[in-house]
Wavefront OBJ file of the C-alpha trace (Angstrom):
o trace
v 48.386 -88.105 44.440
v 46.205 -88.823 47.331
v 45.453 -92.568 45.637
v 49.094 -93.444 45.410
v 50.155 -92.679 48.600
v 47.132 -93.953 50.395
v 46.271 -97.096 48.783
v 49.385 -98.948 48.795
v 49.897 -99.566 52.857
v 46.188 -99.817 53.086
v 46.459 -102.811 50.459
v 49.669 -104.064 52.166
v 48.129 -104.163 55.660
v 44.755 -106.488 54.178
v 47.263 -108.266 53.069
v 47.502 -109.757 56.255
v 44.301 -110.350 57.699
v 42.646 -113.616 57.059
v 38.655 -113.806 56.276
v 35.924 -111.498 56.371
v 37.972 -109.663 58.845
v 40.006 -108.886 55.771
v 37.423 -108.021 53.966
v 35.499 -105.691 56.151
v 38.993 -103.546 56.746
v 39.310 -103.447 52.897
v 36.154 -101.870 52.118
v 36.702 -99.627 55.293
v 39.812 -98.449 54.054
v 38.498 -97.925 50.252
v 36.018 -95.606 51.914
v 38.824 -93.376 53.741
v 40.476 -93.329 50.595
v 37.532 -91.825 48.644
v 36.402 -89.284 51.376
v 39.722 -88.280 51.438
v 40.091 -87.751 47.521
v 36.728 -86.480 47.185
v 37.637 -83.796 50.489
v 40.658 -82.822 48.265
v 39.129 -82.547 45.491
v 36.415 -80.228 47.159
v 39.150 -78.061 47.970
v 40.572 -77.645 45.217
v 37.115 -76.563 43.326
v 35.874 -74.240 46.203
v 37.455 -70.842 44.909
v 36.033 -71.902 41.208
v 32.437 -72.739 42.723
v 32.937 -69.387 44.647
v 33.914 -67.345 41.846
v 30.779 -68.848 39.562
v 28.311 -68.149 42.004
v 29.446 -64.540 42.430
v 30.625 -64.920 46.274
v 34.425 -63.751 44.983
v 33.918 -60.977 42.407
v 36.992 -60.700 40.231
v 39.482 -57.956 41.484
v 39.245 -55.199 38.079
v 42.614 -54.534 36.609
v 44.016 -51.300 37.642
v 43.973 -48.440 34.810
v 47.237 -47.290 33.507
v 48.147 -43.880 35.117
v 47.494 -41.184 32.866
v 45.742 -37.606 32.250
v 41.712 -38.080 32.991
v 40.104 -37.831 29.930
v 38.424 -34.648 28.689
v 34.774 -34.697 28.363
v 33.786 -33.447 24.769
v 30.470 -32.118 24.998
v 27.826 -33.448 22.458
v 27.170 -31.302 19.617
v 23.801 -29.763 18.850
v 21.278 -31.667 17.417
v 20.027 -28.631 15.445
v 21.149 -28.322 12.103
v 22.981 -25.923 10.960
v 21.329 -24.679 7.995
v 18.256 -23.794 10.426
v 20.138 -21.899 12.303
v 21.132 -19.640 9.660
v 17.464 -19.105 8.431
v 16.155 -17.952 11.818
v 19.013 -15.590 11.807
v 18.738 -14.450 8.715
v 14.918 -14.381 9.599
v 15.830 -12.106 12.418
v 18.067 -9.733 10.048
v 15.518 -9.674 7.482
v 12.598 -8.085 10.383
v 15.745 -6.028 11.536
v 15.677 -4.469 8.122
v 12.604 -3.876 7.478
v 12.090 -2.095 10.585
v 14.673 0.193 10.017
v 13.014 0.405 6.503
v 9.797 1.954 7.690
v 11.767 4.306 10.309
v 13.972 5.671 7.660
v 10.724 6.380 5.270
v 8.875 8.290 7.892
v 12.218 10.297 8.799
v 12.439 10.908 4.908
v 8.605 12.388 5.251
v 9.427 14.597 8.429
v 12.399 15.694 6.849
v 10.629 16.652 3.709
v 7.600 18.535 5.524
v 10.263 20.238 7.074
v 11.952 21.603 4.169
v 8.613 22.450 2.616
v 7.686 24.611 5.912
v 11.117 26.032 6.148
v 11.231 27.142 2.476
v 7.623 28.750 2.992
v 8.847 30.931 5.940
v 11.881 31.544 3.839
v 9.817 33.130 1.050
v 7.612 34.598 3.508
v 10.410 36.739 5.266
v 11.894 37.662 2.117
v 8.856 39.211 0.594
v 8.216 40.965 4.361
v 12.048 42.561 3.926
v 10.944 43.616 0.270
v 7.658 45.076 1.736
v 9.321 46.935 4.647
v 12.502 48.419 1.846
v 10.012 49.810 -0.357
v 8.193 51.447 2.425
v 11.553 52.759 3.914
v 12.637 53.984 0.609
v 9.044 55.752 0.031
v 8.761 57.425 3.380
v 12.509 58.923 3.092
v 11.850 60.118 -0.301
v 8.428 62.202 1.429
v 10.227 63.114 4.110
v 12.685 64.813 1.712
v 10.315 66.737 -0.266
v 8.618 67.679 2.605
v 11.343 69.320 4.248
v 12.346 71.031 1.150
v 8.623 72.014 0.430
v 8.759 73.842 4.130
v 11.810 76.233 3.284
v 11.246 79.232 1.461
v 14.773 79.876 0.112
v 15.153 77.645 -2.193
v 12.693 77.372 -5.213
v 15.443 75.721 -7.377
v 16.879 73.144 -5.127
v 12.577 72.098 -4.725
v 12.133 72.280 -8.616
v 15.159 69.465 -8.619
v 13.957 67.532 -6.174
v 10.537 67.607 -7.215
v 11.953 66.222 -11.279
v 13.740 63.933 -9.334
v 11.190 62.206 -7.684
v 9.646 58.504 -8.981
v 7.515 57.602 -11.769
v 3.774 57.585 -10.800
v 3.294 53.850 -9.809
v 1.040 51.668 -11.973
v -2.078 51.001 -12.153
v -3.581 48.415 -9.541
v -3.685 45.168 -11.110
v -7.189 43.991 -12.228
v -9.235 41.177 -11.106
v -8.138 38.562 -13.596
v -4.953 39.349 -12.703
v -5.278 39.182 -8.629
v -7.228 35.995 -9.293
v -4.348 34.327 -11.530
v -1.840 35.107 -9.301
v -3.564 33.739 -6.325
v -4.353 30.527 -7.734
v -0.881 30.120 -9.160
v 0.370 31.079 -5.258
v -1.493 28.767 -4.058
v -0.052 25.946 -6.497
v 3.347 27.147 -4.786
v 1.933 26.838 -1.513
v 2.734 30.169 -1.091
v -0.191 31.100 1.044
v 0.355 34.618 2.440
v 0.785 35.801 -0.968
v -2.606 34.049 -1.937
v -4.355 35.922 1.124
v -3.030 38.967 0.260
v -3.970 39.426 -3.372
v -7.278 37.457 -2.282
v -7.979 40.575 -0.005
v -7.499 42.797 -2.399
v -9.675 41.326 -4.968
v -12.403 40.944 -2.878
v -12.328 44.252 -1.379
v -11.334 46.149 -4.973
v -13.890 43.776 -7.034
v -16.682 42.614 -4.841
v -19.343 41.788 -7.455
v -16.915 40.853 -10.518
v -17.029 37.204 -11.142
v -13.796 36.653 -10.007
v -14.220 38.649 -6.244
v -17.315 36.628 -5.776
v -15.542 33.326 -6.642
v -12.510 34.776 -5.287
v -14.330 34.534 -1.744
v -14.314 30.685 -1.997
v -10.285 30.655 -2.675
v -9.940 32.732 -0.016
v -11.899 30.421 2.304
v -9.824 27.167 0.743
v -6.032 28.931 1.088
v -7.645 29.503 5.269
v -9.005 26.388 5.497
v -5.777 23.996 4.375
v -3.784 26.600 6.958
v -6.228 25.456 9.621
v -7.620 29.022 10.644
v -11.468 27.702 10.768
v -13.025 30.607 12.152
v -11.414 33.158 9.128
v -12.239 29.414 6.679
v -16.078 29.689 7.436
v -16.101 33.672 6.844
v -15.015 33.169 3.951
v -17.025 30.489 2.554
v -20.030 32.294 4.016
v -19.101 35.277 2.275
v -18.950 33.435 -0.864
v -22.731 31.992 0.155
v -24.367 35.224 0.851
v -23.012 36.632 -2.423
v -23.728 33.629 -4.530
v -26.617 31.181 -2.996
v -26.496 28.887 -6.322
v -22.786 29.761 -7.050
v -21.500 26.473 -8.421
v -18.944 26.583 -5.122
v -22.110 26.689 -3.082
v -22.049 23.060 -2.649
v -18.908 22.296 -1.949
v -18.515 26.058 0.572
v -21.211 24.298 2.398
v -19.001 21.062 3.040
v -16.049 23.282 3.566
v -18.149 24.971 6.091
v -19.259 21.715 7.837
v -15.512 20.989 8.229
v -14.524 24.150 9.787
v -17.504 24.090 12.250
v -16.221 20.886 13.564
v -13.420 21.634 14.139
v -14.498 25.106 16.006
v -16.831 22.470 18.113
v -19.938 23.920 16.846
v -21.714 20.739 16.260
v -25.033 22.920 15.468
v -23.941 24.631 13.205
v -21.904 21.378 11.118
v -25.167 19.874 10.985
v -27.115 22.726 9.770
v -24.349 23.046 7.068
v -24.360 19.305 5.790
v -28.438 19.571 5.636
v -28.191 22.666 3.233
v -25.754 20.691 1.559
v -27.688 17.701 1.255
v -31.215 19.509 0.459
v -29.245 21.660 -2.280
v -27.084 19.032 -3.866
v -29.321 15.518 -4.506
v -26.734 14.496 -7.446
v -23.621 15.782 -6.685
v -19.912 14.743 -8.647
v -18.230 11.863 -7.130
v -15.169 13.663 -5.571
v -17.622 15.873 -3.699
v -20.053 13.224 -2.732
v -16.648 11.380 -1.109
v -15.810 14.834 0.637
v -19.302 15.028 2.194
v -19.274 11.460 2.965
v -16.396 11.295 4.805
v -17.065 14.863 6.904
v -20.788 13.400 7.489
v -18.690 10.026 8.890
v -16.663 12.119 11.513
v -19.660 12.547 13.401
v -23.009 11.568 13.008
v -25.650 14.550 13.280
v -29.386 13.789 14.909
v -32.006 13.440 13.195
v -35.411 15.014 13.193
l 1 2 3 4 5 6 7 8 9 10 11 12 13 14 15 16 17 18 19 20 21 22 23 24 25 26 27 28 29 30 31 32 33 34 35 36 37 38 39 40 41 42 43 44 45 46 47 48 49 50 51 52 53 54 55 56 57 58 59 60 61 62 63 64 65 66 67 68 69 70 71 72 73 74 75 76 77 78 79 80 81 82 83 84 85 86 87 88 89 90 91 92 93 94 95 96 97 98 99 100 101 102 103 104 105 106 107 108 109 110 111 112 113 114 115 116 117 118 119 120 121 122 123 124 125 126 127 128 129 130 131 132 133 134 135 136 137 138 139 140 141 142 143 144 145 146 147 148 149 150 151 152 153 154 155 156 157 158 159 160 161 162 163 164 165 166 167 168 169 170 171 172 173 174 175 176 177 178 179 180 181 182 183 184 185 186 187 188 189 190 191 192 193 194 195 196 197 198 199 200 201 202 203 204 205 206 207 208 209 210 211 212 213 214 215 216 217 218 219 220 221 222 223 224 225 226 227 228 229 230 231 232 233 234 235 236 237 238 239 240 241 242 243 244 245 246 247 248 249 250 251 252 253 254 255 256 257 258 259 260 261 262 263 264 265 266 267 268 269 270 271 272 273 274 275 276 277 278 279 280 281 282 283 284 285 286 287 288 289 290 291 292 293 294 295 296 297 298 299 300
């Protein structure tokens, strides 16, 4: 547009002018008319130049109004499925802790019944005891009094026909042995001593009173009462050196030494065993074995 409106009067105008004159003020007026186009032209491409090089940074478009997203937080990278196992990992421990807890309540619980059911027994036959020894003494006591009056022969006579059978025999030694041992399978242990007492004070030098020593010491010694233990397995020693409990007294004594701190003496006892027994069964040689391993003796 420049061109057009430039050009024409400029070429109207050298129109008139003769010679080089002319010609100069032609080519002088070409030369406005380019500056000028090219000046116009520069214009015109200044805000693209601008934007290209960066100088004019195009405005961003303004967001639509609208609620501000919600963030959605990224999800695990663990998988599931592990998860799960270290849980049920965790539950599995759980259980078998509770396991073991429940197993040694079970074992309390059962030692406790055993105990309970021992005293049981043991206050029922002391109630038995003490009835019979009421009854007996009121039954004396009633013949006595009669006994001491002089008036009446008769009423004595009755009394007198009246009174109990004469009690049995004591039973023998077999017997006192038998039922020991079999109170002792019931863990029944004041029974045990008591027919043990009586068997070794009734039948000291039968078979079963000397051997009847040793059972006493064993029913003492699983109750823990080492001192009355070791008199009786000494007992049983003195009345049969080469008994064939001998050996295993002599370990039995070791134990209960022990644990009466009498080092001395567990020593002493565990070198008569081992002088006395050179070859002895394999349940005793693991008895002595592990008593010896308790605590070691010195050696001379």
């Amino acid at each position: 547009m420049a061109t057009a409106q430039v050009a024409p009067p400029i070429l109207g105008q050298l129109a008139t002018f003769p010679g080089k004159t002319a010609q100069r003020r032609l080519w002088a007026g070409v030369c406005l008319s380019v500056v000028i186009i090219g000046a116009g032209l520069m214009l015109h491409a200044e805000p693209a130049l601008a934007q290209a090089r960066g100088a004019n940074p195009p405005v961003p478009a303004a967001k639509p109004a609208g609620p501000t997203p919600v963030a959605v937080p990224p999800i695990s990278a663990e998988p599931i499925s592990a998860r799960l196992i270290i849980r049920l990992e965790q539950v599995e421990r759980q259980a078998a802790e509770l396991t073991g807890r429940i197993e040694v309540l079970e074992a309390e619980l059962a030692k406790q019944q055993t105990v309970h059911k021992q005293l049981v027994q043991e206050l029922e036959a002391e109630r038995a005891n003490k009835a019979a020894i009421s009854e007996s003494t009121a039954r004396v006591a009633e013949v006595s009094t009669v006994e001491s009056s002089p008036a009446a022969p008769q009423e004595v006579q009755a009394l007198v026909g009246e009174a109990p059978p004469a009690p049995a025999p004591p039973p023998g030694a077999e017997a006192l042995f038998n039922a020991a041992q079999l109170a002792l399978q019931r863990g029944d242990y004041l029974t045990a001593e008591t027919n043990l007492n009586m068997l070794v004070t009734n039948f000291p030098t039968a078979p079963e009173g000397i051997e009847g020593r040793w059972l006493l010491g064993e029913a003492r010694y699983v109750q823990s009462a080492w001192g009355p233990a070791a008199e009786a397995y000494l007992s049983y020693l003195d009345a049969a050196p080469q008994g064939r409990r001998a050996s295993e007294s002599l370990v039995r004594l070791a134990g209960a030494f022990g644990q009466l701190g009498n080092t001395k003496m567990r020593c002493s006892a565990l070198g008569e065993y081992k002088r006395r027994t050179p070859n002895p069964d394999a349940t005793l040689k693991a008895r002595a074995d592990a008593e010896a391993a308790r605590s070691p003796c010195p050696t001379t």
